[in-house]
N, C-alpha and C positions, 0 to 999 in steps of 0.2 A: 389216318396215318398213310404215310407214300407207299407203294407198294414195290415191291422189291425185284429186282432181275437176277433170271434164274444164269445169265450168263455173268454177268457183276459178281456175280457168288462164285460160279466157278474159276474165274480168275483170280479172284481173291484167294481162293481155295486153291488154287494150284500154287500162287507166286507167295502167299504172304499166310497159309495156310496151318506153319509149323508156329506162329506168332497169334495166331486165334481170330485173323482179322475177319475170318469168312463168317464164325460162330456170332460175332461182333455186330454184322453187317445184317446176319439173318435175323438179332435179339436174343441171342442164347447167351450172355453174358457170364452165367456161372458155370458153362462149360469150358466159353472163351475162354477165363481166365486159366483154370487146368489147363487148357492148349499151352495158354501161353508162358506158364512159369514147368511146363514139362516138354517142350519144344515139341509140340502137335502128340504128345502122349508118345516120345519116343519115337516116332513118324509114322504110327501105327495107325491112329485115331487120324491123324492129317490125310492119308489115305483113305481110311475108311469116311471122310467128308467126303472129300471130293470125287469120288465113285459114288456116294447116295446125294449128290447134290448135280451131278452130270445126271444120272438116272432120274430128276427128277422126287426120288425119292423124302431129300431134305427139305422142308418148307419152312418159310420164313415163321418165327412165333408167332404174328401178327393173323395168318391169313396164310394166302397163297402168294404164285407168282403172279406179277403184273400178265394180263391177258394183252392188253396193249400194244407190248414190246416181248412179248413169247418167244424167247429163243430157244427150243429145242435142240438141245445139242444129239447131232443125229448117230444112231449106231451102224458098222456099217457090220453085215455080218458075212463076209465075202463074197460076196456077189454083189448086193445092189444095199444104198442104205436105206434103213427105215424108220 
């Protein structure tokens, strides 16, 4: 199976997020669908993706993130990012 982008997710997750599409993308289909007939769980759960999906935290059902194309989305924590 193709392996998944960890930044593909968070876009999803941020623009299309309240719609389940990021849930969708990663194979968690039976959570998708709760997202998507509770508009992201109230916007509650839509948030709570996209913060453990930026943290790396969320991993695709499959496996992990594509190593290939590894976009860490960086934190900056005022001063320098890391």
């Amino acid at each position: 199976m193709k392996k998944k982008s960890q930044l593909v997710a968070a876009i999803l997750s941020f623009s299309l997020g309240l719609c389940g599409l990021d849930r969708f993308y990663l194979g968690y289909k039976g959570i998708a669908f709760f997202k998507l007939f509770t508009l992201g769980g109230l916007g509650i759960l839509w948030l709570y993706d996209f913060k453990r999906i930026c943290a790396g935290d969320l991993q695709p059902k499959d496996g992990e993130y594509d190593k290939t194309r590894y976009y860490r989305l960086r934190q900056y924590d005022g001063t320098t990012f890391k």
